[in-house]
N, C-alpha and C positions, 0 to 999 in steps of 0.2 A: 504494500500500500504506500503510492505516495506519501510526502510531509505535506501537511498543509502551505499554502502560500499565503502571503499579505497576513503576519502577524500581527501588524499594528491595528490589524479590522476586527469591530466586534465581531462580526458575523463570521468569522474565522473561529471565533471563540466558542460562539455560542453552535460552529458547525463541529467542531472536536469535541464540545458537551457530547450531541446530539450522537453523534460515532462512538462514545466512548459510553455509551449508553445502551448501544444498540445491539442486534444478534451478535454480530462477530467483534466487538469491542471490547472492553474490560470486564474480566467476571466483578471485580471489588464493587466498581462504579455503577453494574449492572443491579447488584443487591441494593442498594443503600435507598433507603427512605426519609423521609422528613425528619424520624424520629431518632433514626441513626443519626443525623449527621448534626443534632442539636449540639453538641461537645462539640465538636469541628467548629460552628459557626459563633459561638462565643470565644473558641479560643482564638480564630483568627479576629473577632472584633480587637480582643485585648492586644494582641502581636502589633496589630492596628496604632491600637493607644502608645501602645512602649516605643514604635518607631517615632512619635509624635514627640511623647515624652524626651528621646534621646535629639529631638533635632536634628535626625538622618533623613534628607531627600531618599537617597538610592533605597536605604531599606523600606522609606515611607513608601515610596512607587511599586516595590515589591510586591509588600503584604496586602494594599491596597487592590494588587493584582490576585491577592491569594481571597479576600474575601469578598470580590466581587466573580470568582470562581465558584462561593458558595450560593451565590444567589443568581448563578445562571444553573447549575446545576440542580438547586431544587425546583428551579423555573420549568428544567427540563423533565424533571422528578414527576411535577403536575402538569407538563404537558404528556407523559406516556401513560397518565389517567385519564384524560382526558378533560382537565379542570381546568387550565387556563397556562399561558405559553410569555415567554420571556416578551414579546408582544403588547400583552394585555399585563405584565407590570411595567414597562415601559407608559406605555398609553395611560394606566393609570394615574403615576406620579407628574407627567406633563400636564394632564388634565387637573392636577391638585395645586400645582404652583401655577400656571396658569388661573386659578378661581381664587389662588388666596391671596395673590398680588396685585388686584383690582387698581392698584398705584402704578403699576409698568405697563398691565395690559387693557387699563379699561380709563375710566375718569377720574376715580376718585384721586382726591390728594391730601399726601400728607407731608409734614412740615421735618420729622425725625423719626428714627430709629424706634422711640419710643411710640409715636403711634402708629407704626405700622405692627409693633405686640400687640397694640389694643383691638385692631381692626383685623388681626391675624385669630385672635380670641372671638371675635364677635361673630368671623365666619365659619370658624368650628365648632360655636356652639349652636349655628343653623344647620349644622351638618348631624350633630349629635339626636338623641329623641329628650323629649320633654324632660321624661322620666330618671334620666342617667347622667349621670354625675358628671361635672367637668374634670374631675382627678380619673374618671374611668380607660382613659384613656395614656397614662401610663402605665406601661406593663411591671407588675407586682413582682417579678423575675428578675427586675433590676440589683445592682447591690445595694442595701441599703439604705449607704448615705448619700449616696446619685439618687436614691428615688425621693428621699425626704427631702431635697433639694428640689427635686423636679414638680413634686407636691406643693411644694412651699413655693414653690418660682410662679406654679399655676394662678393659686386663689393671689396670689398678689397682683394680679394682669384682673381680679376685680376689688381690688382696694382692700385686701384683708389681709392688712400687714402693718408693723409697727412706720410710725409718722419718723420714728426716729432711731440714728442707732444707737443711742443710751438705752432707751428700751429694752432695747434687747441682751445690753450688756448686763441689764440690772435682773433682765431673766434670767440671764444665765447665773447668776449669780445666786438669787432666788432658788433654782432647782439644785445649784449642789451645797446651798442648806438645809434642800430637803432631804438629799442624799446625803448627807452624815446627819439625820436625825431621822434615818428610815433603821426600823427593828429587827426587820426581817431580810432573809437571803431575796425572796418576792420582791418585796418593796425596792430593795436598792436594787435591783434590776431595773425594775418598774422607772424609779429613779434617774437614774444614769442613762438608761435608753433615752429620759426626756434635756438632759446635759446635751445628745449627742444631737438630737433633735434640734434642741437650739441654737447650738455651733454649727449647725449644717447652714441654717435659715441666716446666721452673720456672716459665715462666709458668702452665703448667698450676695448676700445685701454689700459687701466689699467685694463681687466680680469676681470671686475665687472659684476656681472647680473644684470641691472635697476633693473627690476621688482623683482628678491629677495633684492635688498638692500631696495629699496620703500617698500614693505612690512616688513622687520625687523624694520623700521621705525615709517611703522604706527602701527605695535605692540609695538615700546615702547610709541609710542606718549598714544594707548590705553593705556597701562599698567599704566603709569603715572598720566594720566587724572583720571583715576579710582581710582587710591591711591588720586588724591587730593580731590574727592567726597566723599572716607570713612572719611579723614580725616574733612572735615564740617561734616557730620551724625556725627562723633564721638563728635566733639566740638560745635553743635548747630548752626554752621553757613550755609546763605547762599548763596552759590557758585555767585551765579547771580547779589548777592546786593555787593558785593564787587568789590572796584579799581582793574584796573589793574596790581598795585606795590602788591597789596597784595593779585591777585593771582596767580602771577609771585612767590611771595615767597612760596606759597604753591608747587608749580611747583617744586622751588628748591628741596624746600622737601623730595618730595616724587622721584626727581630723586636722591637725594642723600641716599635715603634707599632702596632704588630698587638695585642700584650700589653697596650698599655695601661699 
């Protein structure tokens, strides 16, 4: 069998799905289902995130290429059911940016960033039914503290959010009095969920993304712990028989040469 030609074409892509799907194509590609490949398609999101996080073009264009592999191939997945074809989510998503940007493609105008969230809100809650929630529409699968972010980011697009950010300093402050005056293992759970709750909603309100600041985090926290481990291998020590003063100075250490 020939190589495919013209790599840089979708439809090159979506024609190697299709083959690699087919009678005489891949057994692996041939099994897989939706439900298979749920693991696949969150880990290439996060591979996604980490290229972003590291500020790598090349690797950025890679994995980008790796997980828009996953959503032609489940495309293809429901096209050999017969439910709908890489096509009709194309069609889709143009038809959605299209209806929600009534500012590029029709009359309306607005003046900033900020009211095109509010007019962005207003047209998918004509999209939504009476009955259902405007949070129902993020997915409950998310981690966490992206979703408590994502929750919080929503009802605030209808004004149900602190006027200020002392408020919320003073909240946070608030719950973890309640958390050292909570009795039970329950409660300061209870507790602390509502800490992390409110940190998510100030990050919110200072432009932060949790979930990339917490990962830049736990990369340097890795980065650093790994320098303090070459550094015993290099000097004979070991990490585990030592105070905690002396391996707090190692810590110093190796963040002070990481830093630069």
């Amino acid at each position: 069998m020939p190589e495919p030609q013209n790599l840089d074409n979708f439809q090159t892509l979506a024609d190697i799905i299709a083959l690699l799907r087919g009678p005489d194509g891949c057994p692996w590609d041939r099994k897989q289902t939706h439900q298979s490949l749920r693991k696949n398609l969150l880990e290439e999101a996060y591979e996604v995130l980490e290229a972003m996080d590291e500020n790598n073009p090349a690797k950025l264009a890679e994995e980008l290429g790796d997980l828009l592999l996953q959503i032609v191939l489940h495309s293809q997945i429901a096209a050999d059911n017969n439910k709908f074809t890489i096509a009709d989510v194309i069609k889709k998503i143009n038809q959605k940016l299209i209806y929600r940007h009534p500012h590029v493609f029709s009359d309306t105008e607005v003046n900033n960033a900020e009211e095109v969230t509010v007019n962005w809100e207003a047209l998918k809650k004509k999209e939504r039914q009476k009955e259902v929630s405007m949070l129902a529409g993020v997915p409950v699968n998310m981690p966490a503290l992206a979703y408590s972010q994502a929750i919080q980011g929503r009802v605030a697009r209808v004004g149900f959010d602190w006027q200020e950010d002392s408020g919320v300093l003073d909240k946070i402050t608030e719950e973890v009095s309640e958390f050292k005056s909570a009795e039970s293992a329950e409660k300061k759970e209870a507790e602390f969920g509502d800490i992390l709750f409110t940190l998510a909603n100030f990050a919110r309100r200072q432009g932060i993304d949790l979930e990339a600041a917490l990962r830049q985090t736990n990369r340097r926290f890795y980065e650093r712990f790994s320098k303090m481990e070459g550094y015993c291998r290099e000097r004979g020590l070991d990490l585990s028989s030592l105070d905690f003063n002396k391996q707090n100075d190692l810590w110093e250490e190796a963040k002070r040469e990481l830093e630069g």
